[in-house]
MARTI-227970 format. One record per residue: residue in one letter; x, y, z of N, C-alpha, C in turn. Coordinates in pm, 1 decimal. Layout:
<atoms>
<type = A; n.east = X; n.north = Y; n.up = Z; ca.east = X; ca.north = Y; ca.up = Z; c.east = X; c.north = Y; c.up = Z>
...
</atoms>
This chain:
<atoms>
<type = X; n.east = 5766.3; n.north = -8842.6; n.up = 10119.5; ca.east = 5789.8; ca.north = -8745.6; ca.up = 10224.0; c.east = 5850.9; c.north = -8619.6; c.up = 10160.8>
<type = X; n.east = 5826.8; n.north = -8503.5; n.up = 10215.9; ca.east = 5838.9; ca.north = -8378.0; ca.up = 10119.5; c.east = 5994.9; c.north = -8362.9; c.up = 10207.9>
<type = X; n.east = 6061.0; n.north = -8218.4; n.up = 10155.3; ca.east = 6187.2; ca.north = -8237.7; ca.up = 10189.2; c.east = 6131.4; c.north = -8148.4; c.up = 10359.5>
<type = X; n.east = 6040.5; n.north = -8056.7; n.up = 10385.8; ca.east = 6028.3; ca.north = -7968.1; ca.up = 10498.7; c.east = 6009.3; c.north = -8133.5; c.up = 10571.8>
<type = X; n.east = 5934.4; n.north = -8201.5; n.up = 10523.0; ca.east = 5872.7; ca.north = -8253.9; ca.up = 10633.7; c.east = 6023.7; c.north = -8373.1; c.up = 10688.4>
<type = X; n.east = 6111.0; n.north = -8420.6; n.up = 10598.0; ca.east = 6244.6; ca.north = -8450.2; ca.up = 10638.0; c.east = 6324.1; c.north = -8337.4; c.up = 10685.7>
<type = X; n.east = 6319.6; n.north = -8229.6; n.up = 10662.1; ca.east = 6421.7; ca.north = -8163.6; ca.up = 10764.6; c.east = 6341.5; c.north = -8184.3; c.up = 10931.6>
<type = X; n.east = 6175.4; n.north = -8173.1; n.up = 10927.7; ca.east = 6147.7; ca.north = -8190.0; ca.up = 11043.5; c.east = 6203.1; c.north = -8299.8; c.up = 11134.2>
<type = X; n.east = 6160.9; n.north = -8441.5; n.up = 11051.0; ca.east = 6212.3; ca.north = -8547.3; ca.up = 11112.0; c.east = 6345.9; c.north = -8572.2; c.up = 11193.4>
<type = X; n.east = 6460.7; n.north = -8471.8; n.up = 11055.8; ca.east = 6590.0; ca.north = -8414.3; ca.up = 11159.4; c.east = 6622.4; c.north = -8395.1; c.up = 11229.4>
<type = X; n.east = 6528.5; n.north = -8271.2; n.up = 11247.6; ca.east = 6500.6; ca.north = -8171.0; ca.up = 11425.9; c.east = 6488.4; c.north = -8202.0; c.up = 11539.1>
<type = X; n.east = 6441.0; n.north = -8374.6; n.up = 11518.3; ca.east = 6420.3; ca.north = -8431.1; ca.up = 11647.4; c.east = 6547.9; c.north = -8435.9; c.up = 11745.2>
<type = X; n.east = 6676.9; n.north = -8432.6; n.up = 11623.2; ca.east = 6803.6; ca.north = -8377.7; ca.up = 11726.6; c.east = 6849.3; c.north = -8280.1; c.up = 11708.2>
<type = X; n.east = 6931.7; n.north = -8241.6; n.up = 11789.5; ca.east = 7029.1; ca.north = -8110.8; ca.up = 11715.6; c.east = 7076.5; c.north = -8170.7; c.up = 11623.8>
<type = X; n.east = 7085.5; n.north = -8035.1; n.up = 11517.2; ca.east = 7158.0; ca.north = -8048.0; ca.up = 11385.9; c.east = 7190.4; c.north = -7918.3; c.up = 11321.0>
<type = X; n.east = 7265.2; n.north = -7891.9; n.up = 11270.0; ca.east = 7321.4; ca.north = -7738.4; ca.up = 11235.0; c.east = 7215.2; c.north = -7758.1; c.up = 11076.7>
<type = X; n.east = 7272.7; n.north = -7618.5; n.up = 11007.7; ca.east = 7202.8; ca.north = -7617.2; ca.up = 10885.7; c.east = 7289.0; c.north = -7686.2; c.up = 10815.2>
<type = X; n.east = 7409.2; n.north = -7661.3; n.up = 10798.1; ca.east = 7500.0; ca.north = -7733.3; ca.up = 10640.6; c.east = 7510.5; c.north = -7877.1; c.up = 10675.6>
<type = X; n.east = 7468.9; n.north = -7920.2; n.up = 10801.4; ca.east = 7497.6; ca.north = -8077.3; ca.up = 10833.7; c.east = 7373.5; c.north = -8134.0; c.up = 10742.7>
<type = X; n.east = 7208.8; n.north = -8057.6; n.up = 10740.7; ca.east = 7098.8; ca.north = -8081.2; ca.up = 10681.8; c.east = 7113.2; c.north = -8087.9; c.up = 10565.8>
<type = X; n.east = 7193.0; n.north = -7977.8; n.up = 10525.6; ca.east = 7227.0; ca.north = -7918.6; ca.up = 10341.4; c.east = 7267.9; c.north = -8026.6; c.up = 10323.9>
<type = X; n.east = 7364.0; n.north = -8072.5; n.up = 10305.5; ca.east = 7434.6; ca.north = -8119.5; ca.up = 10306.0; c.east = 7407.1; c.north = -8329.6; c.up = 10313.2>
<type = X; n.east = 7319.7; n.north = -8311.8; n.up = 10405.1; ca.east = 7261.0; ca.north = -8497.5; ca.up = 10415.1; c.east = 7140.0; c.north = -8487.3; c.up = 10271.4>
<type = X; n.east = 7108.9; n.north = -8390.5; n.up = 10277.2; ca.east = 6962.4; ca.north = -8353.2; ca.up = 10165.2; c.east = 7039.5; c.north = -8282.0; c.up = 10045.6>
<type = X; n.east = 7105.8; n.north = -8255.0; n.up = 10041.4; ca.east = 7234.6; ca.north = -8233.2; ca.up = 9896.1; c.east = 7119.4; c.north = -8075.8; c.up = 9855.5>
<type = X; n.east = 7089.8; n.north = -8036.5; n.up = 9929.1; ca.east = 7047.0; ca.north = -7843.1; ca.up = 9906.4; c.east = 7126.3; c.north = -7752.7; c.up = 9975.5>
<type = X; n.east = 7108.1; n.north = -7664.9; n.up = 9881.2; ca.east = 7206.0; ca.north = -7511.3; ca.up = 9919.2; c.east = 7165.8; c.north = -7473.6; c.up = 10073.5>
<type = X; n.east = 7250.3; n.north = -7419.0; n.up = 10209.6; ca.east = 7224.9; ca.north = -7380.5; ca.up = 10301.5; c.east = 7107.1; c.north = -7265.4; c.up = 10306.1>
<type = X; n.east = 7061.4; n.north = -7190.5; n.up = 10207.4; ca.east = 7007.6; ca.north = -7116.0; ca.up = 10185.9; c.east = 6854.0; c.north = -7176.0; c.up = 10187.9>
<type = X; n.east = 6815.1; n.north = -7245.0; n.up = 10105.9; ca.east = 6711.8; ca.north = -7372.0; ca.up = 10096.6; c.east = 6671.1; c.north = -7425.1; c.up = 10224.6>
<type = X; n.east = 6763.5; n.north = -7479.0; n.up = 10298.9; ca.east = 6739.4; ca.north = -7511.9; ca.up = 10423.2; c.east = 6710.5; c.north = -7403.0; c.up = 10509.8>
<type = X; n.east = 6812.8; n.north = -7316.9; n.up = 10507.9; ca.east = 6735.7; ca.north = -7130.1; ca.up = 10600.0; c.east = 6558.7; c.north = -7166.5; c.up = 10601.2>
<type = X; n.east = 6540.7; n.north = -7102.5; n.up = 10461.1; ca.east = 6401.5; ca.north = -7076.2; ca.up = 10401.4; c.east = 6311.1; c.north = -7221.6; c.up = 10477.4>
<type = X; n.east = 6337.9; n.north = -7299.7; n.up = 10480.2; ca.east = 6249.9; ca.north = -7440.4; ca.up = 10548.5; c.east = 6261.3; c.north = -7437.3; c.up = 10654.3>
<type = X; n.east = 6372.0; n.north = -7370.1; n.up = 10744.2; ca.east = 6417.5; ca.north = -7432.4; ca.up = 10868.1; c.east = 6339.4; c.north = -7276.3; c.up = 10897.4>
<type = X; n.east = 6316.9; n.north = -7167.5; n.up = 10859.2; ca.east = 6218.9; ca.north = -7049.5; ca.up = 10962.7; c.east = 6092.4; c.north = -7059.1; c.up = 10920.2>
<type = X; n.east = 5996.3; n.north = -7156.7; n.up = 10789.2; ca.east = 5911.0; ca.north = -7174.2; ca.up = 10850.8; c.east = 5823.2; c.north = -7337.7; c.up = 10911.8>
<type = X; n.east = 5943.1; n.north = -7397.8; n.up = 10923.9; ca.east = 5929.4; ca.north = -7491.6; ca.up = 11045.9; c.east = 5922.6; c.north = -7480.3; c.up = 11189.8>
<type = X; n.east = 6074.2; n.north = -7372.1; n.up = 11201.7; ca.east = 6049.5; ca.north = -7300.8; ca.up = 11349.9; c.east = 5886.6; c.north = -7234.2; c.up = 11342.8>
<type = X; n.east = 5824.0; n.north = -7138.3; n.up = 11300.9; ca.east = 5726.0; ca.north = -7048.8; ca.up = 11303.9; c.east = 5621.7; c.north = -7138.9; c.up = 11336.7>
<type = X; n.east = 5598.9; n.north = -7250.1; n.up = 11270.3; ca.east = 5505.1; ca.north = -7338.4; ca.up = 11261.0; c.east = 5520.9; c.north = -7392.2; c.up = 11406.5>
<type = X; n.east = 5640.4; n.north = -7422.0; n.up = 11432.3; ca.east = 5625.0; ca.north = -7537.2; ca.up = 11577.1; c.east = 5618.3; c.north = -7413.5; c.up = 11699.4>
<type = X; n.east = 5618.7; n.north = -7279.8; n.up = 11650.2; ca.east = 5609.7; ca.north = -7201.3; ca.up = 11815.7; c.east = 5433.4; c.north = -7177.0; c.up = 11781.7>
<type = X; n.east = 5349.7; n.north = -7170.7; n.up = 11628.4; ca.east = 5220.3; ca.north = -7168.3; ca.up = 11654.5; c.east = 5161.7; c.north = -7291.5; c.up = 11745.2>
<type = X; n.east = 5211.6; n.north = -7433.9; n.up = 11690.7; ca.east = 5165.0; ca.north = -7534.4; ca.up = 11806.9; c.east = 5243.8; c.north = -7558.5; c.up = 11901.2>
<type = X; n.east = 5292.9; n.north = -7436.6; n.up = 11985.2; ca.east = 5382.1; ca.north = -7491.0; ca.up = 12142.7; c.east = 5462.3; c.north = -7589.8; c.up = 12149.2>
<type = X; n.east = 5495.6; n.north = -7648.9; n.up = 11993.3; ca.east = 5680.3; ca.north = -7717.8; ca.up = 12074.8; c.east = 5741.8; c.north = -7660.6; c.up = 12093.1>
<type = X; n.east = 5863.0; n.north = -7743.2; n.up = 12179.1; ca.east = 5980.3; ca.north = -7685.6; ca.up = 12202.5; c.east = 6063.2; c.north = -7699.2; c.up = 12091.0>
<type = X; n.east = 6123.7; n.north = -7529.0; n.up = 12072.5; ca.east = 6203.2; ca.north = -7535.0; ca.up = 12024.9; c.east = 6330.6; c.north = -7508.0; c.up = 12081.5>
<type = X; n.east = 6470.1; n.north = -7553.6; n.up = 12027.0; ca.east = 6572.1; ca.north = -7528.6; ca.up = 12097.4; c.east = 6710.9; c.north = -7513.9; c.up = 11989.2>
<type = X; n.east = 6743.9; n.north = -7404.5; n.up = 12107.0; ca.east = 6850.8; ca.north = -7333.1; ca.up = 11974.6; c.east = 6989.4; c.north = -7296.5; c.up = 12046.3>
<type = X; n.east = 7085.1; n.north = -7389.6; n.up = 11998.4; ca.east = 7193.6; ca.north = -7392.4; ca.up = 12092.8; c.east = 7332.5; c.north = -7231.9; c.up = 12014.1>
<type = X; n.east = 7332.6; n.north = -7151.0; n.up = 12018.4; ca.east = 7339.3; ca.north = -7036.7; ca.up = 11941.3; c.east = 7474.3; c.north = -7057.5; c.up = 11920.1>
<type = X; n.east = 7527.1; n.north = -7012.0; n.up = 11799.2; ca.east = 7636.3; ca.north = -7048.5; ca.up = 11745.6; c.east = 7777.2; c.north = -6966.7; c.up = 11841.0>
<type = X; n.east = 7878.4; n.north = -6958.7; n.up = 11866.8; ca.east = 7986.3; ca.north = -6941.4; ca.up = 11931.1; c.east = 8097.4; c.north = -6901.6; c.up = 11876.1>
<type = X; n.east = 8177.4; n.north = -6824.1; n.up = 11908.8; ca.east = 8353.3; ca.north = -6856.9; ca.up = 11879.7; c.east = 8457.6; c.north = -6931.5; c.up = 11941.8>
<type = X; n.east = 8467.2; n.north = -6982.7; n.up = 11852.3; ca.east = 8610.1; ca.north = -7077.5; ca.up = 11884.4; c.east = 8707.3; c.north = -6970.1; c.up = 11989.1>
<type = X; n.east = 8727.7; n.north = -6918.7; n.up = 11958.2; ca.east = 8875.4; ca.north = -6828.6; ca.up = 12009.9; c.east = 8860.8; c.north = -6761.6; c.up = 12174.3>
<type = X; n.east = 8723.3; n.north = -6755.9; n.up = 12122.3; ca.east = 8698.9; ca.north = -6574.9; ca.up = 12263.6; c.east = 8566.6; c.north = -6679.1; c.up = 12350.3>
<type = X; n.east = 8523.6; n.north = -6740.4; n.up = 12228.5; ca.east = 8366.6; ca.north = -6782.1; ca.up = 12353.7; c.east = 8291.7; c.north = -6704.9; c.up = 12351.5>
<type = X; n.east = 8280.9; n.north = -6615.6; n.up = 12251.7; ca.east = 8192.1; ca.north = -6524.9; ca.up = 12250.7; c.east = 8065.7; c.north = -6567.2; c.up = 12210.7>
<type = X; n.east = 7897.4; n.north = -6520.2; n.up = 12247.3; ca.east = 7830.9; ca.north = -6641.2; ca.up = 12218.5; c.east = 7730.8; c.north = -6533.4; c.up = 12164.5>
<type = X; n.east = 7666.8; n.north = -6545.4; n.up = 12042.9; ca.east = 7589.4; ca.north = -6507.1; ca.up = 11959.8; c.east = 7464.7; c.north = -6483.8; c.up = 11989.9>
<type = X; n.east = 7364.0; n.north = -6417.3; n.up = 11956.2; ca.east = 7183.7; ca.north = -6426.4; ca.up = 11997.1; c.east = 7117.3; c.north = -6556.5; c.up = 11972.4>
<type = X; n.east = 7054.4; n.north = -6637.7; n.up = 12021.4; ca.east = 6960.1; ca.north = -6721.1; ca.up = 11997.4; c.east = 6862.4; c.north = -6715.0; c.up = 11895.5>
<type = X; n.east = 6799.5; n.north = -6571.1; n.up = 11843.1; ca.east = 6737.3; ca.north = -6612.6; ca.up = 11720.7; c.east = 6796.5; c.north = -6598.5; c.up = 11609.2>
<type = X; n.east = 6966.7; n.north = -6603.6; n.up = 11603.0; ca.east = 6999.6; ca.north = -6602.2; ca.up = 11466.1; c.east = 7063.3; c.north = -6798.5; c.up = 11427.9>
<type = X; n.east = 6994.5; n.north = -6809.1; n.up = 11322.7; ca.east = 7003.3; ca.north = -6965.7; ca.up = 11333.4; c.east = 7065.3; c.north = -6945.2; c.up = 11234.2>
<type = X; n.east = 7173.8; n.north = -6901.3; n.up = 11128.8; ca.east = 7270.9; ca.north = -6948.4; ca.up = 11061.9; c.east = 7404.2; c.north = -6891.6; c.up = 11115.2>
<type = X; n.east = 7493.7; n.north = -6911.3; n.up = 11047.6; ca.east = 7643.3; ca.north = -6902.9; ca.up = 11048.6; c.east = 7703.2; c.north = -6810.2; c.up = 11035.2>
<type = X; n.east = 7708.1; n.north = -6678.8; n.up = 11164.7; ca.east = 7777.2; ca.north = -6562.7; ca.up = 11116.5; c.east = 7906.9; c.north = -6587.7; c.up = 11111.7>
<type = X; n.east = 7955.2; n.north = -6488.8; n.up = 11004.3; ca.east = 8079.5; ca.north = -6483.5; ca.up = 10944.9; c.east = 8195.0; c.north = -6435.5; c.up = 11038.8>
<type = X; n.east = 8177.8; n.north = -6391.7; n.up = 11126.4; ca.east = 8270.9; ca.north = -6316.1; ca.up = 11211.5; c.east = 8279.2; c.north = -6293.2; c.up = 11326.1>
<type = X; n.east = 8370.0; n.north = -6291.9; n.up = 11442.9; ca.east = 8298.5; ca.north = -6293.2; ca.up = 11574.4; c.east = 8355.1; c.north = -6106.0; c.up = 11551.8>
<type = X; n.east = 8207.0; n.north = -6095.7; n.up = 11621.4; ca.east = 8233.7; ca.north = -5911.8; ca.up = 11633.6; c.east = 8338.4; c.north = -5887.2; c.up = 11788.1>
<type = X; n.east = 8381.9; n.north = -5961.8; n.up = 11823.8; ca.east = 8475.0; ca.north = -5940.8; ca.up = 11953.0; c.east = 8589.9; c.north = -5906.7; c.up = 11925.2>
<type = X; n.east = 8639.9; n.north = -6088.4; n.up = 11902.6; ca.east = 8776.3; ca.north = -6128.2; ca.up = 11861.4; c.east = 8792.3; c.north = -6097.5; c.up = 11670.9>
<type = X; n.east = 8669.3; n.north = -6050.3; n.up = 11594.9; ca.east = 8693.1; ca.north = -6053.2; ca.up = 11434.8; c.east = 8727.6; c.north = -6199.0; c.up = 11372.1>
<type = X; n.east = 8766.6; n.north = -6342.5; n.up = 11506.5; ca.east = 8784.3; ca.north = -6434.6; ca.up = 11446.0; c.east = 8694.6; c.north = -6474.4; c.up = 11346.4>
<type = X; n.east = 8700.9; n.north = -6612.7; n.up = 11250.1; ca.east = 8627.7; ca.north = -6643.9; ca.up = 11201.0; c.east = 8601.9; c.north = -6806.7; c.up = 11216.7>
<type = X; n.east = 8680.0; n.north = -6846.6; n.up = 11334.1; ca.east = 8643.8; ca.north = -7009.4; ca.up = 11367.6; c.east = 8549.5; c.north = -6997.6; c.up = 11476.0>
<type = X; n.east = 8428.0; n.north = -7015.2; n.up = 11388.5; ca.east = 8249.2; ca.north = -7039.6; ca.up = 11468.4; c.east = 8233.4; c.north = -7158.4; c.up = 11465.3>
<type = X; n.east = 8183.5; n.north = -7214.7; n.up = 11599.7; ca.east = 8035.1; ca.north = -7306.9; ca.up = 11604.5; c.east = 7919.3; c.north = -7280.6; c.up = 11491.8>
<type = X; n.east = 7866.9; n.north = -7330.4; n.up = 11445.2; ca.east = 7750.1; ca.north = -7313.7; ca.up = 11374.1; c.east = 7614.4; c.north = -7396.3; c.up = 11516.7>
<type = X; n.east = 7518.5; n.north = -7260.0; n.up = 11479.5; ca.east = 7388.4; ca.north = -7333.2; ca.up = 11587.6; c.east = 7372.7; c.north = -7408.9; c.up = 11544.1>
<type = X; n.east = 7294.7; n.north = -7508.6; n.up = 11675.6; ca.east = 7223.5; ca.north = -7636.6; ca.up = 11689.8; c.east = 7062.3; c.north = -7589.5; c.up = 11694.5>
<type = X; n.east = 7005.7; n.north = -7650.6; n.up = 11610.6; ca.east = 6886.0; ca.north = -7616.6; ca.up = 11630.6; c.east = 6792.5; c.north = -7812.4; c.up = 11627.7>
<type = X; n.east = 6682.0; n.north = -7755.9; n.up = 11751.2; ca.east = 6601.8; ca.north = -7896.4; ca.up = 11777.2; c.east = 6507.8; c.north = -7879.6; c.up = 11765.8>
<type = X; n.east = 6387.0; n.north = -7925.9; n.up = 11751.0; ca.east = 6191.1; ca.north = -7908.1; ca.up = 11765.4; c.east = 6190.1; c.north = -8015.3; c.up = 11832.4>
<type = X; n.east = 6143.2; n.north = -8010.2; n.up = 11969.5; ca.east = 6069.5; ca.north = -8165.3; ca.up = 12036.6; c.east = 5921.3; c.north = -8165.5; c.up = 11995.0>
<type = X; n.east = 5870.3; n.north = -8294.2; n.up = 11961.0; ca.east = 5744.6; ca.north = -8232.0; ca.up = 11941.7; c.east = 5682.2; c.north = -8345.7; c.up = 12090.0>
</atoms>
């Protein structure tokens, strides 16, 4: 099994990126690069995808939906204790 096609298998739940990195021992970066064109792939064949968008701890401030990694900062509060997104593919 190739590693895209195990991060897919992943997807079947939510799972952040460094939780993936991290079970698959690759740089978050690695996973980025697999995990946008897995998304791309599953909106050409109409799964659902689902993207629970990352947050701040402090304010609740809640981030865009198509950014699927870990911003550094909440532009509100400037905190830096984030949620990291959940991202899913149902197929």
């Amino acid at each position: 099994m190739t590693i895209r096609q195990q991060i897919a298998e992943m997807l079947k739940q939510p799972r952040t990126m460094s939780s993936i990195a991290h079970e698959l021992k690759l740089t978050t970066k690695e996973v980025e690069d697999h995990l946008k064109h897995l998304i791309k792939t599953a909106r050409a064949a109409d799964q659902d995808i689902r993207v629970e968008p990352a947050r701040c701890r402090s304010c609740g401030y809640i981030f865009a939906k198509d950014k699927i990694n870990k911003p550094s900062k909440c532009p509100e509060c400037k905190g830096t204790r984030l949620y990291e997104p959940l991202v899913q593919i149902k197929t």
